[in-house]
SETI-82935 format. One record per residue (C-alpha): residue number from 1; residue in one letter; y, z, x. Coordinates in steps of 0.5 Angstrom, whole numbers. Example, Ala and Ser with C-alpha at 12.3 -4.5 7.8 and 13.67 -1.06 7.14 Angstrom:
BEGIN
+-----+------+-------+-------+-------+
! pos ! code !     y !     z !     x !
+-----+------+-------+-------+-------+
!   1 !    A !    -9 !    16 !    25 !
!   2 !    S !    -2 !    14 !    27 !
+-----+------+-------+-------+-------+
***
This chain:
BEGIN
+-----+------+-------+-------+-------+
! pos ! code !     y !     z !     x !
+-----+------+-------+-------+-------+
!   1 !    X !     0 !     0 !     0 !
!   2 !    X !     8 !    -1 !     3 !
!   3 !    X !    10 !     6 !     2 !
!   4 !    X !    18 !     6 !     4 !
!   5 !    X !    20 !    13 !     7 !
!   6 !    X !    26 !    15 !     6 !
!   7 !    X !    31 !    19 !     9 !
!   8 !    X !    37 !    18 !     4 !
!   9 !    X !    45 !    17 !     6 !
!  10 !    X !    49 !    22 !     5 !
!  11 !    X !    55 !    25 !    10 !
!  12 !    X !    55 !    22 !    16 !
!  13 !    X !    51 !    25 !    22 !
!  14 !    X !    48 !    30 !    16 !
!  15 !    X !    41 !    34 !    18 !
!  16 !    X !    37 !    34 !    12 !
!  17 !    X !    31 !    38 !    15 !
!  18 !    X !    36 !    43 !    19 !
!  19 !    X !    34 !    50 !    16 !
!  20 !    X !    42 !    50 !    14 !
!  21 !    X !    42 !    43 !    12 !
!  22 !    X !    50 !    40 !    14 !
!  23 !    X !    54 !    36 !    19 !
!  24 !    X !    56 !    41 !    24 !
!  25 !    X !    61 !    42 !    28 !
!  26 !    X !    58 !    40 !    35 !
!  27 !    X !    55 !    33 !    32 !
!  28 !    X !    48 !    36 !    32 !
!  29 !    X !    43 !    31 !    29 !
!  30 !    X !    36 !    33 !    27 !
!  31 !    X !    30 !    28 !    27 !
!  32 !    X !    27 !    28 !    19 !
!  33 !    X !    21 !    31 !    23 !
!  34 !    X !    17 !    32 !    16 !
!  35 !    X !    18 !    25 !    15 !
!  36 !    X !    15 !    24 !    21 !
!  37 !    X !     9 !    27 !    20 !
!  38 !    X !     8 !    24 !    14 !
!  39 !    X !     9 !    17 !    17 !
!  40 !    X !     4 !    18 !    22 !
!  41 !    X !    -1 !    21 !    17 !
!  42 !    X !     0 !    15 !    11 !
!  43 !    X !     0 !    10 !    17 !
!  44 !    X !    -6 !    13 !    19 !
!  45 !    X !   -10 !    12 !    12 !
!  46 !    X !    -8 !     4 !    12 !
!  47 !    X !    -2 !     4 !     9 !
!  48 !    X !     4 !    -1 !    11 !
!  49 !    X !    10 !     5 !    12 !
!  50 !    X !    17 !     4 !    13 !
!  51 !    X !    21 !    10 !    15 !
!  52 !    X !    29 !     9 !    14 !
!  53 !    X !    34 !    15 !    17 !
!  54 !    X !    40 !    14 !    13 !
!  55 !    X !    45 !    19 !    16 !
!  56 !    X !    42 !    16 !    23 !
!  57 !    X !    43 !    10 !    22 !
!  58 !    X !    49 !     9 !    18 !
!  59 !    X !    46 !     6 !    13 !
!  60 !    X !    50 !     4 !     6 !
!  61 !    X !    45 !     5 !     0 !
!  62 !    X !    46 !    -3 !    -2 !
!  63 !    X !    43 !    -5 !     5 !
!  64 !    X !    38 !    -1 !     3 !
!  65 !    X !    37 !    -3 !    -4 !
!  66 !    X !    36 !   -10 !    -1 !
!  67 !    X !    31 !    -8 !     4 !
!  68 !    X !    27 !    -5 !    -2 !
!  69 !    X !    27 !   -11 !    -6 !
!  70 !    X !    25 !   -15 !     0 !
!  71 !    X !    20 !   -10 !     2 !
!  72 !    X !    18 !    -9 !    -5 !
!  73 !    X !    14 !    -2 !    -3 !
!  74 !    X !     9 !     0 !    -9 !
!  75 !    X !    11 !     7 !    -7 !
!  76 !    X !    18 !    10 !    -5 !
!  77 !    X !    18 !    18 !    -1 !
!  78 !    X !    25 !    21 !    -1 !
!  79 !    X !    27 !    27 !     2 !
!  80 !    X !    32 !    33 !    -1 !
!  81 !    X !    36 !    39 !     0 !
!  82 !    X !    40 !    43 !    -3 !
!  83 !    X !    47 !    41 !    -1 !
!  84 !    X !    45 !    34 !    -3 !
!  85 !    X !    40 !    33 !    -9 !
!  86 !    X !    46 !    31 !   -13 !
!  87 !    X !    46 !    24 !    -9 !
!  88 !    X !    40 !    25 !    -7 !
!  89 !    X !    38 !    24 !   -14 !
!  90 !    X !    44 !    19 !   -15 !
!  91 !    X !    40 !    14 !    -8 !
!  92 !    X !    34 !    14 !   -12 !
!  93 !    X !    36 !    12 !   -19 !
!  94 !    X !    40 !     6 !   -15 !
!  95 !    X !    33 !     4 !   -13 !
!  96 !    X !    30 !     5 !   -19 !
!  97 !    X !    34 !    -1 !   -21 !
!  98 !    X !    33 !    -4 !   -15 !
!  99 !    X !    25 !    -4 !   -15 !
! 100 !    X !    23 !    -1 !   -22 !
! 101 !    X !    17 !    -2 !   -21 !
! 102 !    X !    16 !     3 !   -14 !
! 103 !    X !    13 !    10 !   -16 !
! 104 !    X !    18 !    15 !   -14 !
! 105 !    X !    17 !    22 !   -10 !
! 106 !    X !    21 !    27 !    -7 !
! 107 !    X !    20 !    31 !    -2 !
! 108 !    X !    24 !    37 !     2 !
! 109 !    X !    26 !    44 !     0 !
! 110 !    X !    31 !    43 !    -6 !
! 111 !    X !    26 !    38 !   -10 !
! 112 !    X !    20 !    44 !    -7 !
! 113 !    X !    23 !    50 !   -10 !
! 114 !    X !    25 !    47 !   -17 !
! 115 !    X !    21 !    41 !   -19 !
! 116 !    X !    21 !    42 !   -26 !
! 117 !    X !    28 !    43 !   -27 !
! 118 !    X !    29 !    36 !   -22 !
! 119 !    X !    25 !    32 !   -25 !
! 120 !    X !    29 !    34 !   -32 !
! 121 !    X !    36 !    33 !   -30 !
! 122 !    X !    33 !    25 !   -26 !
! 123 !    X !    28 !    22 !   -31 !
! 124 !    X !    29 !    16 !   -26 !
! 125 !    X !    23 !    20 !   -22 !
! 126 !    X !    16 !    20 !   -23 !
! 127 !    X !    14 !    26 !   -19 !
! 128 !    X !    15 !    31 !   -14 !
! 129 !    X !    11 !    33 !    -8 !
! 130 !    X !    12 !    40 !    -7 !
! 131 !    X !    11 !    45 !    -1 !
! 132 !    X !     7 !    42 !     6 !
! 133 !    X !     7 !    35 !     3 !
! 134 !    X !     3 !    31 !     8 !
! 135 !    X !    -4 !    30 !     5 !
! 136 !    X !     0 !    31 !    -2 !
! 137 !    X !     2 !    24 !    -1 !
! 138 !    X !    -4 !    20 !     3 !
! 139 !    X !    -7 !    22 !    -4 !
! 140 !    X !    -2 !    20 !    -9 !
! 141 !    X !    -1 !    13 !    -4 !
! 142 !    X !    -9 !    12 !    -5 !
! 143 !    X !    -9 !    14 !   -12 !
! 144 !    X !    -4 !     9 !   -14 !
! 145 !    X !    -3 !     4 !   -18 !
! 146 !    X !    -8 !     9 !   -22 !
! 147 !    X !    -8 !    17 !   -25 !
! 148 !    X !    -6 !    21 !   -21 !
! 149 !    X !    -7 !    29 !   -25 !
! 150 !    X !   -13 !    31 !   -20 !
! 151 !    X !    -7 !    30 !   -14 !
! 152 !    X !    -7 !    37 !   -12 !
! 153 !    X !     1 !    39 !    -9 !
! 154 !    X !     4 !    34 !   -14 !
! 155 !    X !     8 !    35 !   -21 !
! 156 !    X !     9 !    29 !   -25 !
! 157 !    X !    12 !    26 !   -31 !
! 158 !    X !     6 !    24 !   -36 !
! 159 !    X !    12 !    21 !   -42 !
! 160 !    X !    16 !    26 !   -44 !
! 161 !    X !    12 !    32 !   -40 !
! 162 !    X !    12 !    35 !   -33 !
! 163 !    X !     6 !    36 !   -32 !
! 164 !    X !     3 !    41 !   -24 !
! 165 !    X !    -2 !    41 !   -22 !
! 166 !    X !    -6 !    47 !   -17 !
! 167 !    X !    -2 !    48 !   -11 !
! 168 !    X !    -6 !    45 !    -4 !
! 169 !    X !    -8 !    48 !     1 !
! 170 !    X !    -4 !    49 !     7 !
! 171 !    X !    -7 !    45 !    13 !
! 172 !    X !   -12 !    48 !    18 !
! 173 !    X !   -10 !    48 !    25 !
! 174 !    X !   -16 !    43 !    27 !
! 175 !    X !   -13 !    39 !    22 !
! 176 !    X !    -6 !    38 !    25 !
! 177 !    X !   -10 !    36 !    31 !
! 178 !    X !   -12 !    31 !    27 !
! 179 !    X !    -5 !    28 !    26 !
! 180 !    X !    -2 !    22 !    30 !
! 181 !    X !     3 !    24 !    36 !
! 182 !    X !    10 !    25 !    31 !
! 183 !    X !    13 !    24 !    38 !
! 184 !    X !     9 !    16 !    37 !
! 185 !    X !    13 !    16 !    30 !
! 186 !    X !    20 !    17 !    34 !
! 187 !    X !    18 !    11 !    39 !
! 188 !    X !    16 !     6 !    33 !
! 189 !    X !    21 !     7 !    27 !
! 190 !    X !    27 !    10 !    30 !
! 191 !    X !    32 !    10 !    34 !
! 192 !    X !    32 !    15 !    39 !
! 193 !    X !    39 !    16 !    42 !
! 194 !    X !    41 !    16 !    36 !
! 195 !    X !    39 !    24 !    35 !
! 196 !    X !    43 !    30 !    39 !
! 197 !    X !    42 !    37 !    39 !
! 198 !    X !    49 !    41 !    43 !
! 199 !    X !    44 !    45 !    46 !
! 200 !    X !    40 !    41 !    49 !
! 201 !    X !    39 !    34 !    55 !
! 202 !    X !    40 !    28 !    51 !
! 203 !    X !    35 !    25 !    50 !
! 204 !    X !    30 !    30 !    47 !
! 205 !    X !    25 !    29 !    40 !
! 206 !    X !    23 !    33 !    36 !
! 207 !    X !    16 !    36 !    35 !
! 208 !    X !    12 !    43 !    32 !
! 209 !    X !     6 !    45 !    36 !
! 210 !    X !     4 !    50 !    30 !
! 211 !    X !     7 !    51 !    22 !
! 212 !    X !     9 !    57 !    19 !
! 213 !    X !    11 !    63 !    20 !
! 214 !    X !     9 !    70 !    19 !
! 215 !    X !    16 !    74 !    19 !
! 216 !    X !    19 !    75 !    13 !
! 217 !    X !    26 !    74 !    14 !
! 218 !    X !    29 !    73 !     7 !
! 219 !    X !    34 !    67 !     8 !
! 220 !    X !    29 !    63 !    12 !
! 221 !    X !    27 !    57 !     8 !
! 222 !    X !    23 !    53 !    11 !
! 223 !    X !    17 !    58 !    11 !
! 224 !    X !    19 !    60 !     3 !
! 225 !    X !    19 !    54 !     0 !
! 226 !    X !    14 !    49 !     5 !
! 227 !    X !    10 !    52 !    11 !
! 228 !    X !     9 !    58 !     9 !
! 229 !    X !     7 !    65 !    13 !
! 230 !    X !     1 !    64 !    15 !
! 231 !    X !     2 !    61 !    23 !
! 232 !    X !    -3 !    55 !    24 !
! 233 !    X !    -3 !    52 !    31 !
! 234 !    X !    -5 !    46 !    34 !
! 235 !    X !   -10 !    46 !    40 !
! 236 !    X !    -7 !    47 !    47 !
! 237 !    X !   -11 !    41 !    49 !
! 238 !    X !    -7 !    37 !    43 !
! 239 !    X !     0 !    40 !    45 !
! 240 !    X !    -1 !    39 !    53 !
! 241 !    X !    -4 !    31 !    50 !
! 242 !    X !     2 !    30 !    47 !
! 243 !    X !     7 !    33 !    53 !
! 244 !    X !     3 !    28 !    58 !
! 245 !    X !     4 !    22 !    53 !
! 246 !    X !    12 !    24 !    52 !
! 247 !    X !    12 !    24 !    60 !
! 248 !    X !     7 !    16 !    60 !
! 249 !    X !    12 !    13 !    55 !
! 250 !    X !    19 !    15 !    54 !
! 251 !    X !    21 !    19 !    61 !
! 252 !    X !    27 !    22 !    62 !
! 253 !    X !    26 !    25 !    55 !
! 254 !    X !    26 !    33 !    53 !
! 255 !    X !    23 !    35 !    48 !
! 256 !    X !    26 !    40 !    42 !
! 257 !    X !    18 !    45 !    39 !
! 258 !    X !    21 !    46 !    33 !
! 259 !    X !    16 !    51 !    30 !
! 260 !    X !    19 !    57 !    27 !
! 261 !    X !    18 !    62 !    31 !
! 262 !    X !    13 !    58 !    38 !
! 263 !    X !    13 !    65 !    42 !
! 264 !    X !    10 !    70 !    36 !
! 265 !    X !     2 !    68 !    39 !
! 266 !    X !     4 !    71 !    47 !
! 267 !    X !    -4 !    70 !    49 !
! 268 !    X !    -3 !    62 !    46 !
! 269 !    X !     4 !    62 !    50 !
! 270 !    X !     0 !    64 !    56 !
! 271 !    X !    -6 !    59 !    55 !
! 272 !    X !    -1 !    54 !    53 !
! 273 !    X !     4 !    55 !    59 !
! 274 !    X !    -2 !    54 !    65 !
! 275 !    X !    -5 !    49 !    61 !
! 276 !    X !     2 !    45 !    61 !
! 277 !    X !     3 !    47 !    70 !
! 278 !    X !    -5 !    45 !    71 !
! 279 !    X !    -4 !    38 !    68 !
! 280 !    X !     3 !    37 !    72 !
! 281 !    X !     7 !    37 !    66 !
! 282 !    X !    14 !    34 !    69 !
! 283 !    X !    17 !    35 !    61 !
! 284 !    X !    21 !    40 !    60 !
! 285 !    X !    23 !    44 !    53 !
! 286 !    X !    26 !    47 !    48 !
! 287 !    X !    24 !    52 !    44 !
! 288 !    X !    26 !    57 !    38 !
! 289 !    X !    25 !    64 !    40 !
! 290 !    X !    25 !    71 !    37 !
! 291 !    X !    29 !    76 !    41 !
! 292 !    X !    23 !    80 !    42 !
! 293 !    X !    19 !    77 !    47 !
! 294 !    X !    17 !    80 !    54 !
! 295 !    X !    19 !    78 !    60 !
! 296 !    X !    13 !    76 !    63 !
! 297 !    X !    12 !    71 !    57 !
! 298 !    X !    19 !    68 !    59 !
! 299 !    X !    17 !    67 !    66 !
! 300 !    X !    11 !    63 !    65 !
! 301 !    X !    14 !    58 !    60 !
! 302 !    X !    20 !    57 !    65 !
! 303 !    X !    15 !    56 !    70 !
! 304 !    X !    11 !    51 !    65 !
! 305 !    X !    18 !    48 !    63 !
! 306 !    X !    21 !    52 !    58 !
! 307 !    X !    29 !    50 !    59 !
! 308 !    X !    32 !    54 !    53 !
! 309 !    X !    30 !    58 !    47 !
! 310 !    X !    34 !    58 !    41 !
! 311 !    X !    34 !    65 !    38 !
! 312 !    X !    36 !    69 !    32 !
! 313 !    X !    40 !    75 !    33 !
! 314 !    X !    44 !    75 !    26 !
! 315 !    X !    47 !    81 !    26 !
! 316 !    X !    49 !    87 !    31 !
! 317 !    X !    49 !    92 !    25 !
! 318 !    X !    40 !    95 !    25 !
! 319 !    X !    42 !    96 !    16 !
! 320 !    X !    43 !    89 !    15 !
! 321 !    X !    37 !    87 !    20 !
! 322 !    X !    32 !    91 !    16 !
! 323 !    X !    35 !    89 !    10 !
! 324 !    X !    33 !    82 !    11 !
! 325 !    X !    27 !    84 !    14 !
! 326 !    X !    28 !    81 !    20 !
! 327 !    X !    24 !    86 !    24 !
! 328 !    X !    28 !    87 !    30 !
! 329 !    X !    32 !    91 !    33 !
! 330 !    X !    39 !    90 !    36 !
! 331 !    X !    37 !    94 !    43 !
! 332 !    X !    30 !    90 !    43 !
! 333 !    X !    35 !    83 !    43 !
! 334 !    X !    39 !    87 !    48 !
! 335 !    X !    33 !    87 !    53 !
! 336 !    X !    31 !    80 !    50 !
! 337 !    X !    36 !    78 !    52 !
! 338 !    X !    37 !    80 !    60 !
! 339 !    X !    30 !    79 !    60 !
! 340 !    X !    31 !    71 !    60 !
! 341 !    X !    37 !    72 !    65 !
! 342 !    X !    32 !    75 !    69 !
! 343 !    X !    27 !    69 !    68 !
! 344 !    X !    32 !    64 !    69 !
! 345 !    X !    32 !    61 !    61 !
! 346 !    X !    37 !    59 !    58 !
! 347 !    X !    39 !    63 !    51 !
! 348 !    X !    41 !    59 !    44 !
! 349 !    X !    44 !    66 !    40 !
! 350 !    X !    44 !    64 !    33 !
! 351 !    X !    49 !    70 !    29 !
! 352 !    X !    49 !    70 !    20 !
! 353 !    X !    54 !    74 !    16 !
! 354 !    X !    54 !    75 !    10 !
! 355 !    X !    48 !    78 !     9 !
! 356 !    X !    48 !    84 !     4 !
! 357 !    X !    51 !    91 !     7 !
! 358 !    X !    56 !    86 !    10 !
! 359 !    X !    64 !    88 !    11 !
! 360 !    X !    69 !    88 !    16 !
! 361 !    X !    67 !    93 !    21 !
! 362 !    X !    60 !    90 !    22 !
! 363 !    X !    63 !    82 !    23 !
! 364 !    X !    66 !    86 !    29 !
! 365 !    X !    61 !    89 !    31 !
! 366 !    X !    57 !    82 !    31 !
! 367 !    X !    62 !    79 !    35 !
! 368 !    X !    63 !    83 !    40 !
! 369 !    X !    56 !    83 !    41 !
! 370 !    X !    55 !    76 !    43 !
! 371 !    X !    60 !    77 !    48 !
! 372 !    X !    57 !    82 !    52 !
! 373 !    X !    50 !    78 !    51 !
! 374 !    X !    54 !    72 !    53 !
! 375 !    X !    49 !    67 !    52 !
! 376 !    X !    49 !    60 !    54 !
! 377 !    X !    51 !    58 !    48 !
! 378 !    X !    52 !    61 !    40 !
! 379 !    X !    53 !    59 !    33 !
! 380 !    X !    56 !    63 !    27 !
! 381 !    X !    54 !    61 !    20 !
! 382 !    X !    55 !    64 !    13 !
! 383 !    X !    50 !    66 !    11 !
! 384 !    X !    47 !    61 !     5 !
! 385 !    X !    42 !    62 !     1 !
! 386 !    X !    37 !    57 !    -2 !
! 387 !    X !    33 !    56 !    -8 !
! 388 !    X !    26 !    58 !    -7 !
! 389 !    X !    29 !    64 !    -2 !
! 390 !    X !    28 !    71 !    -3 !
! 391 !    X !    36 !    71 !    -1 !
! 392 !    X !    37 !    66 !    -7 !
! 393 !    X !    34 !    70 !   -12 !
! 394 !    X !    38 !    78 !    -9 !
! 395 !    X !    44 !    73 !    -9 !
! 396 !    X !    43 !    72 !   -17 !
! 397 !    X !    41 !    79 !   -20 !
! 398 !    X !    47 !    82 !   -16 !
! 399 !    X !    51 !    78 !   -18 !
! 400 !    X !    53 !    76 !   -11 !
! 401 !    X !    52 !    69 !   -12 !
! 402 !    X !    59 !    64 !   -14 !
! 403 !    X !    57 !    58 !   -16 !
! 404 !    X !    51 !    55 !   -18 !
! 405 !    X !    54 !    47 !   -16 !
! 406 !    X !    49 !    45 !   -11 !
! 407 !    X !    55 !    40 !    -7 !
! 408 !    X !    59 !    47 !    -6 !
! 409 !    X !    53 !    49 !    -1 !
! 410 !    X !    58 !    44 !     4 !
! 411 !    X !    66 !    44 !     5 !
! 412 !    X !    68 !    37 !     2 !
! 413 !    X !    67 !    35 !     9 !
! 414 !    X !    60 !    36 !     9 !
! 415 !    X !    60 !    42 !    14 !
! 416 !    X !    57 !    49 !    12 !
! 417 !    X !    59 !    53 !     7 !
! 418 !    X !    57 !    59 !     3 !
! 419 !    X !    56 !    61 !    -5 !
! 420 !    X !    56 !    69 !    -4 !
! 421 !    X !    61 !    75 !    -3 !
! 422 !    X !    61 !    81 !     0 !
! 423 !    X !    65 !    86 !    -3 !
! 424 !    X !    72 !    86 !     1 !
! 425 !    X !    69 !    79 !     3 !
! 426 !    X !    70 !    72 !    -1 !
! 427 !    X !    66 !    66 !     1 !
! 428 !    X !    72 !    63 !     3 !
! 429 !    X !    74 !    68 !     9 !
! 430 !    X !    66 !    69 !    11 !
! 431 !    X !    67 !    61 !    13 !
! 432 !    X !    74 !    62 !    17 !
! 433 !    X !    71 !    68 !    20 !
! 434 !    X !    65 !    65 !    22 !
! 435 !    X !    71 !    58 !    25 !
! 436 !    X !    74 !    65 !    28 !
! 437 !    X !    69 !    68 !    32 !
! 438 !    X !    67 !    61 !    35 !
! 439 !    X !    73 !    60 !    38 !
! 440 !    X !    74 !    67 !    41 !
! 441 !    X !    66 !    66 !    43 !
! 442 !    X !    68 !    60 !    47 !
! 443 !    X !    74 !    61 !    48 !
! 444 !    X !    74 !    67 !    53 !
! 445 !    X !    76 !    66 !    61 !
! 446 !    X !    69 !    69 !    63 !
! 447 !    X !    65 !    63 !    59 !
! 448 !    X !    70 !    58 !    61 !
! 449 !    X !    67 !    61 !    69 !
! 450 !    X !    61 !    62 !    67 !
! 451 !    X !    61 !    54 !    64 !
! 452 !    X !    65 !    51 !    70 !
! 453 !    X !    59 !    54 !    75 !
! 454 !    X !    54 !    52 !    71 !
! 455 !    X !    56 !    45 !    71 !
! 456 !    X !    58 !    46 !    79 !
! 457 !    X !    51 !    46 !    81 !
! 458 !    X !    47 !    42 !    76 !
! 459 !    X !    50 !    36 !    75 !
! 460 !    X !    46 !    34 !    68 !
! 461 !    X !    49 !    41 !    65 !
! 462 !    X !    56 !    39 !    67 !
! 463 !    X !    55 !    32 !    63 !
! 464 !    X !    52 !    36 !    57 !
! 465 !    X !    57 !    41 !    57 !
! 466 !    X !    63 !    36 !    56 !
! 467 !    X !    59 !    32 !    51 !
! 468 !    X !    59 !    39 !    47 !
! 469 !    X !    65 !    41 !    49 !
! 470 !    X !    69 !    33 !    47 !
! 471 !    X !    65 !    35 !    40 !
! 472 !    X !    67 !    42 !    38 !
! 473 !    X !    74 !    42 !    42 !
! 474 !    X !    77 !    40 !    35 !
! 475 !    X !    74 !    45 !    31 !
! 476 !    X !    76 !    51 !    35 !
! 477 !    X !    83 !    48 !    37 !
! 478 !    X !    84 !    47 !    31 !
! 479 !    X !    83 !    50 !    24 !
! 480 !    X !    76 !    49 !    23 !
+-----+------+-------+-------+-------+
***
């Protein structure tokens, strides 16, 4: 079957599966990465995949209109999120007029939590693949043009009914062994240069080595409402595979392990670091972190390639951390993070407000938390809760939530936003905190020093720098 996967125009340069869906104000641009995957698992079965990057890409919706009808796909997959379903949704009912008789599926977090209430407001849509939607898919793509009811993981218009089947059970570890190399997908449907992350050499790809999440954080959306928390990984034989074939044919490339948390199994950290020295693995990588891991595991993955870790802090108020359900310690994140000093790896601190127990004294304190950690680098989001998310749901019944118009998950720019408020604390003055915090975070003589040095001694970081900087400099010399 011609299948056309689709990840739809919207904002320029707008991450749909960031965990925070939105543009940002480094000019980050996240691989479709669970697209991805069902490319390779639909090319796999035999089907004739089309993967279409709209915001990568600048594609206007008529260009696609008019490749759709020129592919005339039997099957069309559209990802979603929450600040974008609006036009999402719009994209879709284009494409209906275009190629009427293509069955239409969506994907993603937004369309995941609320099916139903989805499949109401666009009649234009037959179905929508809920949670971990790969094998979903390859199931509807085999079925079709037929009955699809038996397709577990699927609600689906039958005449005026919405209709659920059972969910599917989450892929085993041996079963994404078996899933083709996302790295291989990136190589053949999109352009690769196009996709930057701030934090990390240019040019990287995306890829997990493992799904899910065991913590319970409850603003994280991805384990809530696709991945789930229970972590299954893939083999390290597969993973170190997957490294050497990165290294064979796209050199020069760094490699972003998008698993929510990669560090949770330090025993497999272990295993999968001198796997990767054994082999003679000259990829180096990223990888999301918690801001707990000890010192011994830092320095293995250093020495098997880890560059950075991408790590949340959140907050440096320990009420606020356990009401979230974090699970962590400030001071357990203040050895953390001396101990990757120690270990020469770089630190991604990632800082939410405006989460319950919020108000002026603890935005201080946070703040002044991320300086004297001084990482590397640091971002200061709002918090934003999304449908199918414990946070979400809190938001509601206390009646913290202002607004339940999906469009005004972003600035009308596109950028991150917030729909909650703290007592003393308006949505509004969350966002210019965060604008503030990131000016007095990136603006003081000690990084500037700390920059200048870095760049000095490794030239590949001064050119990252000035990309980063030639990005953010408007926003933090400005009003954003």
């Amino acid at each position: 079957m011609r299948v056309l996967v689709l990840n739809p125009p919207f904002h320029p340069r707008f991450s749909r599966s960031q965990r925070s869906p939105a543009r940002t104000k480094s000019g980050n641009l996240y691989y479709p990465i669970w697209l991805g995957y069902a490319t390779a698992m639909l090319e796999q079965e035999g089907h004739e995949v089309t993967l279409l990057d709209g915001p990568a890409e600048a594609l206007a919706l008529e260009h696609i209109c008019r490749l759709a009808i020129s592919l005339q796909p039997g099957l069309i997959i559209t990802d979603t999120s929450t600040p974008s379903i609006l036009s999402d949704l719009a994209v879709c009912r284009e494409l209906r007029q275009a190629v009427p008789q293509a069955y239409q599926v969506l994907v993603g977090t937004h369309a995941s939590a609320l099916p139903e209430e989805t499949l109401r407001g666009a009649p234009w849509i037959d179905a929508v693949a809920r949670r971990e939607y790969d094998v979903t898919l390859c199931d509807l793509a085999t079925r079709l043009p037929g009955e699809v009811t038996e397709v577990a993981g699927l609600t689906h218009r039958v005449g005026d009914t919405i209709v659920a089947a059972d969910d599917r059970q989450e892929m085993t570890g041996a079963e994404l062994d078996a899933i083709p190399f996302v790295s291989s997908v990136w190589k053949r449907h999109v352009s690769i240069s196009a996709y930057r992350y701030s934090i990390t050499p240019h040019p990287q790809v995306t890829m997990v080595t493992g799904r899910g999440c065991p913590y319970k954080c409850d603003f994280c959306v991805w384990p809530q409402v696709l991945t789930g928390h229970q972590y299954r990984r893939r083999s390290v034989d597969n993973v170190v595979e997957e490294f050497l074939w990165i290294g064979r044919h796209l050199p020069g490339v760094h490699v972003f392990l998008e698993d929510d948390t990669l560090t949770v199994d330090r025993k497999r950290c272990h295993r999968l670091a001198e796997a990767l020295l054994q082999a003679g693995n000259t990829v180096k990588f990223t990888a999301n972190s918690r801001a707990d891991v000890d010192l011994e595991t830092l320095q293995i993955l250093k020495a098997s390639g880890l560059r950075m870790v991408c790590t949340g802090f959140e907050s440096a108020d320990d009420g606020i951390l356990e009401t979230v359900q974090k699970r962590l310690k400030v001071d357990q994140a203040r050895k953390f993070a001396e101990d990757a000093k120690r270990a020469g790896v770089l630190v991604h601190a990632c800082f939410m407000v405006g989460n319950p127990g919020e108000t002026k004294a603890t935005l201080r304190k946070t703040l002044k938390l991320a300086q004297q950690l001084n990482p590397d680098s640091a971002q200061f989001f709002p918090l934003m809760v999304y449908p199918g998310t414990r946070a979400y749901d809190r938001a509601v019944s206390d009646g913290t939530l202002v607004s339940r118009d999906w469009s005004h998950w972003l600035t009308a720019e596109g950028l991150h936003n917030t729909t909650v408020e703290r007592p003393g604390l308006a949505s509004s003055e969350l966002v210019r905190w965060c604008d503030g915090a990131r000016r007095r975070f990136y603006l003081r003589p000690r990084y500037l020093a700390k920059k200048l040095w870095q760049g000095a001694i490794d030239p590949a970081e001064m050119k990252r720098n000035l990309k980063a900087a030639t990005e953010l400099a408007g926003h933090l010399i400005g009003r954003g």
